[in-house]
C-alpha positions, 0 to 999 in steps of 0.5 A: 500500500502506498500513501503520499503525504504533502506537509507544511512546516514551520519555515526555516525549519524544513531541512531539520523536518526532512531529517527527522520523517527519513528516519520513520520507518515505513518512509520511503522518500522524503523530498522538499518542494515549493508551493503551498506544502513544504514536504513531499513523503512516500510512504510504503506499508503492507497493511492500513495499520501501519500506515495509519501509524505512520501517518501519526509519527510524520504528523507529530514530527516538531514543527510539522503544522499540517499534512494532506495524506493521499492513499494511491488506488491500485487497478488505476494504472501508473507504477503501483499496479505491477506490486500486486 
């Protein structure tokens, strides 16, 4: 299962965020950008619950102020359909 996290943070404080969230484990990639979010994660689970758990570990990270989280569906094309 592959989920994709947009967060914004306290400015100034993206490079400290980023360093923090890599170590998360189920983290995939972590990436800044540019624009109304600060943050880009992937994450990749086996199951709901763990990342619904990591979606809590990025969300408590000091100075994150807000996320978007965007679970990918599967069957609709793109890289994530040749895992099943």
């Amino acid at each position: 299962m592959i989920t994709y996290i947009l967060a914004t943070c306290v400015p100034g404080n993206e490079k400290e965020v980023i360093q923090m969230i890599k170590e998360i484990q189920n983290v995939v990639e972590v990436n800044g950008i540019m624009g109304k979010y600060d943050i880009f994660v992937k994450i990749q689970a086996g199951d709901v619950m763990k990342v619904d758990l990591t979606i809590s570990k990025v969300r408590n990270v000091p100075h994150v102020t807000s996320t978007v989280s965007i679970p990918a569906i599967y069957g609709q094309g793109g890289t994530i359909d040749s895992e099943e």
